[in-house]
N, C-alpha and C positions, 0 to 999 in steps of 0.2 A: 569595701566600704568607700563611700564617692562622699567626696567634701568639694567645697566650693573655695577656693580664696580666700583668704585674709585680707580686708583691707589696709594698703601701707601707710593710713593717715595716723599721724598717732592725737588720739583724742579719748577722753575718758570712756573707759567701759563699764558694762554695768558688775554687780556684786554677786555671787551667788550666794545667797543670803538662803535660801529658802530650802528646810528641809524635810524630813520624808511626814512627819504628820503635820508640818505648818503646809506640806500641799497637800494632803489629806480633807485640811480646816479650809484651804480655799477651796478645793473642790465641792465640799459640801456648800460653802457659801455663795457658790456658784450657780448654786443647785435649789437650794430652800430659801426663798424669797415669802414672797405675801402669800402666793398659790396656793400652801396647805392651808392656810386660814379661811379661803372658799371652797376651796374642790371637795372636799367630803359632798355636801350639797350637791355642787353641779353632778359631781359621779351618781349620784341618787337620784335626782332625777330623771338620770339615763337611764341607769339600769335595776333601781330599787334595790331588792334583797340582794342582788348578784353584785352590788358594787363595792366588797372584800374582793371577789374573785378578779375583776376587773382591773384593781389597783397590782393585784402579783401578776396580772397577764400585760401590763405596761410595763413594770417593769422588768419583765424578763424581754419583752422587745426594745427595750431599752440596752438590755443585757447586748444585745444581737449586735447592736450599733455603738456601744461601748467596748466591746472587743476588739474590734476594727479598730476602734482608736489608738486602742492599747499598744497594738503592733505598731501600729503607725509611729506613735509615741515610742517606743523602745526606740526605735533608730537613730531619733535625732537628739541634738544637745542644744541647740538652738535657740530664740523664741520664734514664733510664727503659727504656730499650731496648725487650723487648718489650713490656712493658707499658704503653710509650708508644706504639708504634705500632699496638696492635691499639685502644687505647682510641679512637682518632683515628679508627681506620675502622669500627672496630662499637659505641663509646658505653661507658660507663661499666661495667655491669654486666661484659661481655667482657673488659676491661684489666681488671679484678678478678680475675677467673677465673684469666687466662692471668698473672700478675703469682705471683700464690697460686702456681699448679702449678708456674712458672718456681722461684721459692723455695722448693718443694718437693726440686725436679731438684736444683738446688744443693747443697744442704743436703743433701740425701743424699749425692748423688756427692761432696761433702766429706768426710763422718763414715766413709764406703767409705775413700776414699785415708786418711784418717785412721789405720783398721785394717789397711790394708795397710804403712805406715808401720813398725806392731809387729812387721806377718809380716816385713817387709824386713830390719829391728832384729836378727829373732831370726838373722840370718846371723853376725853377731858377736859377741849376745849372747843365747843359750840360753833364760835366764828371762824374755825383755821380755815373754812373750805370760804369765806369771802375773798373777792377777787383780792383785796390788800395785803393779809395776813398770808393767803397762800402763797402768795408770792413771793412773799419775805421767808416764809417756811423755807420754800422750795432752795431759793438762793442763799438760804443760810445751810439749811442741811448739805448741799450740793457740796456750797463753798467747805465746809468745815472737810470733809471726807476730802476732796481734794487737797487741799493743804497737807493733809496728813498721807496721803502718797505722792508729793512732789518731795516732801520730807527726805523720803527714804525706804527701798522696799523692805526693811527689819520693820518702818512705824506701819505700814500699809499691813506687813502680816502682823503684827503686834493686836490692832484692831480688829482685822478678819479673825483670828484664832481667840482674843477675846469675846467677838459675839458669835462666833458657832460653839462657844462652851455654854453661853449665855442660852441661847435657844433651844439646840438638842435637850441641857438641860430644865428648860421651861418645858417641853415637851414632851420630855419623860417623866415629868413628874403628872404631867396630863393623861400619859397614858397609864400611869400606875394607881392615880386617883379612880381613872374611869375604871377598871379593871377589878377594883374592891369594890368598890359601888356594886357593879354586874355582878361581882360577886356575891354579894348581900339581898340582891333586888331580882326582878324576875326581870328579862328580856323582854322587850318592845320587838314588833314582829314590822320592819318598816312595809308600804305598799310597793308591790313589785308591778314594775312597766310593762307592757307587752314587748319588751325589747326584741326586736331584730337585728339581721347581721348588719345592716348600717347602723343601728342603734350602737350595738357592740362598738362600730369601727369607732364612730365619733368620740365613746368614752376610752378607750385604746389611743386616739389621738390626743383627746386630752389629758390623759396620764403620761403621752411621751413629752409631751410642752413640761407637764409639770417635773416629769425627770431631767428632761433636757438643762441645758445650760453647764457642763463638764467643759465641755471645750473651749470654752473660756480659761479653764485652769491649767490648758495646755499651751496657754501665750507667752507666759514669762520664762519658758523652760531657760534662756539662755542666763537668767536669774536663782535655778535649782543646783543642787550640790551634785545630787547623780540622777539627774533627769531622765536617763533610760532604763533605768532600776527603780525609780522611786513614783512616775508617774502612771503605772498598769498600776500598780499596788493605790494609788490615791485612787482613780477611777471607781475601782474594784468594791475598795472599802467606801467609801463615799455611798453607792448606789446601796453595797451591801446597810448598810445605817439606815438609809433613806427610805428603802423599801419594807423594813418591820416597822419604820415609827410611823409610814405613811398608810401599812397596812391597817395597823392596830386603831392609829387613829379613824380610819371608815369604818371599821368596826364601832368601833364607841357611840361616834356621833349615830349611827344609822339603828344602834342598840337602845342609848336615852334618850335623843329627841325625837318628841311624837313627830314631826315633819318634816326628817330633814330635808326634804327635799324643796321643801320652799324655806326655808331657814337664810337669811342675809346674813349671819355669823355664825353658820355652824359650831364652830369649835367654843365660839365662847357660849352659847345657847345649853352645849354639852356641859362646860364648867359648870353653868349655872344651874343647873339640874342636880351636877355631886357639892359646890363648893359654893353656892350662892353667887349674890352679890360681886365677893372677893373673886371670886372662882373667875366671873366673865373680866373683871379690869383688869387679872393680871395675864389674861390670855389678850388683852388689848395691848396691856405693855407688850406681851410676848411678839406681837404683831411688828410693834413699832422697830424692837431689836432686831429684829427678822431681816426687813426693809434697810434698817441703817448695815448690816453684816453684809446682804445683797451685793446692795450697790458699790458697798468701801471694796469689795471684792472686785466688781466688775473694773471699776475705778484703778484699779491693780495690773487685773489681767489684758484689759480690752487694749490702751492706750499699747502693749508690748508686742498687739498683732501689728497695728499700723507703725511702729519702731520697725518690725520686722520686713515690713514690705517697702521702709524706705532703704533700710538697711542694703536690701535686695534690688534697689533703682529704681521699683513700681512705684515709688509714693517720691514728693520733692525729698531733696534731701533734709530740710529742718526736722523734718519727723523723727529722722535720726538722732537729732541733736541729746547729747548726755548732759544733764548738770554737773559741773566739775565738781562743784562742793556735796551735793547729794547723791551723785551717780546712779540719776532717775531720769528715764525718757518726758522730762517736763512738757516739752515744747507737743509731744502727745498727748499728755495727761492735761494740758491745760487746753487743746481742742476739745478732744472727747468731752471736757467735765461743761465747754462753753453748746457744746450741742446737745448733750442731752436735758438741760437746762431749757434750750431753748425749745425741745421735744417735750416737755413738760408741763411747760407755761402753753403752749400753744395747741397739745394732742388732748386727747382726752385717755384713760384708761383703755377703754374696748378697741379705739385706732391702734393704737400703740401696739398691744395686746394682738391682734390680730396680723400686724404687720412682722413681727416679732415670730409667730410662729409658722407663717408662710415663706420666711424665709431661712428658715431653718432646715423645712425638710428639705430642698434644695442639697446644701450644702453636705448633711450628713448621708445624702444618698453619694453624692458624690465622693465623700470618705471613703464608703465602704466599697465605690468602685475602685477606687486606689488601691487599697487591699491587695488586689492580686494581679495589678500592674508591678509593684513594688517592689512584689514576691520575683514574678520575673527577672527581675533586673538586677536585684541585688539578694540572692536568696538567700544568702548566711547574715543577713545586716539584722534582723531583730532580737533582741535579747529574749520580747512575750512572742511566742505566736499561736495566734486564731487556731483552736482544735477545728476537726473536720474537714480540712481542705479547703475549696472553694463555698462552701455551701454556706458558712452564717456569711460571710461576704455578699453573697449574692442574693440569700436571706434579708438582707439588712438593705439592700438596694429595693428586694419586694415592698419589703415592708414602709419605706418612703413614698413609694411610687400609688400603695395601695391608699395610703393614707391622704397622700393629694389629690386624690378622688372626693373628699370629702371636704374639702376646705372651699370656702365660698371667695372665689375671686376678685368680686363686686368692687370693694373697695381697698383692694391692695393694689393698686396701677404705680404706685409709686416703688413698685419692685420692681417693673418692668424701666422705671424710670433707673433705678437703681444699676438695672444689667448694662443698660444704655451708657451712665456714667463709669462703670468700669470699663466697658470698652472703648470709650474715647481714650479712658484714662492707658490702654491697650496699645494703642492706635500711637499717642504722645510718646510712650516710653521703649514700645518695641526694639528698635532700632541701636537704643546702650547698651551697653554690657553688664550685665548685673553683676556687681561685689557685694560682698558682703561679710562677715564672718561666717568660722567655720559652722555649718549647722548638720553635720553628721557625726557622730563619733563612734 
């Protein structure tokens, strides 16, 4: 078992506060954002009738690169998540990299839900999307979620395991609405695409965007009670939850709306077909809780990777800093909450969106290469480990590499901007000696 150092400063640490289903509730909030409230649609357009089958073939490549984690995850006690586990098996330079892009992903996919929040807004109130009102939205939802984890990481899960009880159940009652309905009603036959194997790959990629976002809930581990026991089991269940309500629900929608495929609100298109009127507003609230769960989530987890890599020397030290009275990485949570604010008011949705998911596969190909560096080096350290040997490891490498085949480059340069400022940031820090807490146990 290989630990690193103790730091000898004596300054507040953080709480492990967080236990095995409040990481459970963050992982799933990690996880279901706005996305299921379009993707039914987009999958349909992909692949028409075949897009049930589609959503269990993402998520079991999901499965592939969620294992990976899991091992990874069993070893350490930590926070830093990816950026702790790639640093560990490929050195300093690499957990910069992949630390950077992972904060990248976030940050976007935050300041996205962020805008979709307004689009959701505008269901009940008309003007939220004018430049004035959304901006007030924006910096008041932002601000409020913020507050409430500088607070304290008990108020930040208080909220997170509040709206994934909220949501899951808005959505099973969706899917058990839809479900009597089909029952009573004859099936709608939706049109099926002439899909080919890229057709496939595209909706495969977009079903791992919309499973992705876990590793986020692997940041505040140093905040968990038994972080190597508790976080394979949250991953697990999390995807386990996600992939029947995500299945069930493309079944639904691609069952009662005649089109899903051109549908702007799939799911509430569906409501409104079994439940009227009521049916589509309250899948609009469902929306909005969705968004505010998201991001209090991300708000949670994200600000605990960049604690973690000051913690470790790569970042200035204030990142480190703890609030004595809250025993919360503030001085991170109140960057994070000042940039994706500012990713918000200035990106649009599809930027965002797009930046967010090109820099993901990156980083989780690189997980899964860790995998069996890891194994190497310390081969009795995980508590889960990856059935089959080498093979979903290296599985799970294919499947990033196949999938960035597919992603259009056009307007993601600011990744490459991204790589650039990690390795200056490389270049600055090399030369110290990384301390930090113990992050093995």
């Amino acid at each position: 078992m290989v630990t690193e150092p103790r730091s000898s400063k004596k300054s507040p640490q953080l709480v492990r506060a967080i236990g095995r289903w409040s990481m459970v509730a963050l992982a799933l909030n990690s996880i279901l954002g706005s996305g299921i409230f379009g993707l039914p649609s987009a999958v349909a357009a992909l692949v028409g009738s075949a897009s049930t089958t589609v959503v269990l073939l993402g998520g079991a490549s999901s499965a592939v690169i969620i294992a990976c984690y899991a091992e990874l995850a069993s070893q350490f006690t930590a926070s830093g998540g990816t950026y702790l586990y790639v640093r560990h098996a490929f050195g300093r330079l690499a957990g910069l990299q992949v630390g950077w892009l992972m904060l990248l992903s976030r940050l976007t996919a935050c300041a996205a839900a962020a805008n979709l929040l307004v689009a959701y807004l505008g269901e009940f109130w008309p003007r939220a999307a004018d430049p004035l009102p959304r901006t007030a939205v924006i910096l008041c939802f932002i601000g409020a979620v913020t507050v409430a984890n500088v607070r304290g990481v008990a108020a930040g899960m208080r909220m997170s395991n509040a709206a994934i009880v909220a949501k899951i159940s808005a959505l099973a009652v969706v899917c058990i609405a839809g479900l009597l309905y089909l029952a009573q009603h004859a099936r709608l036959t939706p049109a099926s695409s002439p899909a080919g194997p890229g057709t496939w790959l595209d909706a495969v990629l977009l079903l791992l965007f919309a499973f992705g976002g876990y590793e986020a809930a692997l940041n505040p581990m140093g905040e968990a009670q038994q972080p190597r026991r508790d976080a394979p089991f949250a991953l697990f269940a999390a995807l386990a939850i996600l992939v029947v309500v995500y299945a069930l629900l493309q079944w639904i929608v691609t069952a009662v709306v005649p089109d899903p495929a051109h549908s702007a609100r799939p799911l509430a298109d569906a409501a409104r077909v079994f439940a009227g009127h009521f049916g589509a507003q309250f899948i609009a609230a469902t929306a909005l809780v969705s968004v505010y769960g998201y991001v209090g989530a991300n708000m949670l987890t994200v600000p605990r990777s960049m604690f973690a890599l000051a913690e470790g020397g790569d970042f200035p030290r204030p990142f480190a800093a703890v609030h004595a009275g809250f025993r919360t990485p503030y001085v991170a949570i109140l960057v994070f909450a000042v940039a994706v604010t500012g990713f918000s008011l200035l990106g649009t949705f599809t930027w965002n969106v797009t930046l967010s998911a090109v820099a993901r596969l990156f980083y989780y190909g690189a997980t899964c290469a860790a995998v069996p560096v890891m194994r190497a080096r310390h081969a009795r350290a995980a508590l889960f480990r990856v059935p089959g040997g080498p093979l979903l490891p290296i599985l799970g490498v294919l499947i990033c590499l196949t999938l960035l085949t597919r992603v259009d480059f056009s307007e993601s340069s600011i990744v490459l901007v991204t790589c650039g400022i990690a390795l200056a940031n490389w270049f600055a820090v090399r030369r110290t000696r990384r301390s930090g807490p113990q992050d093995r146990g």
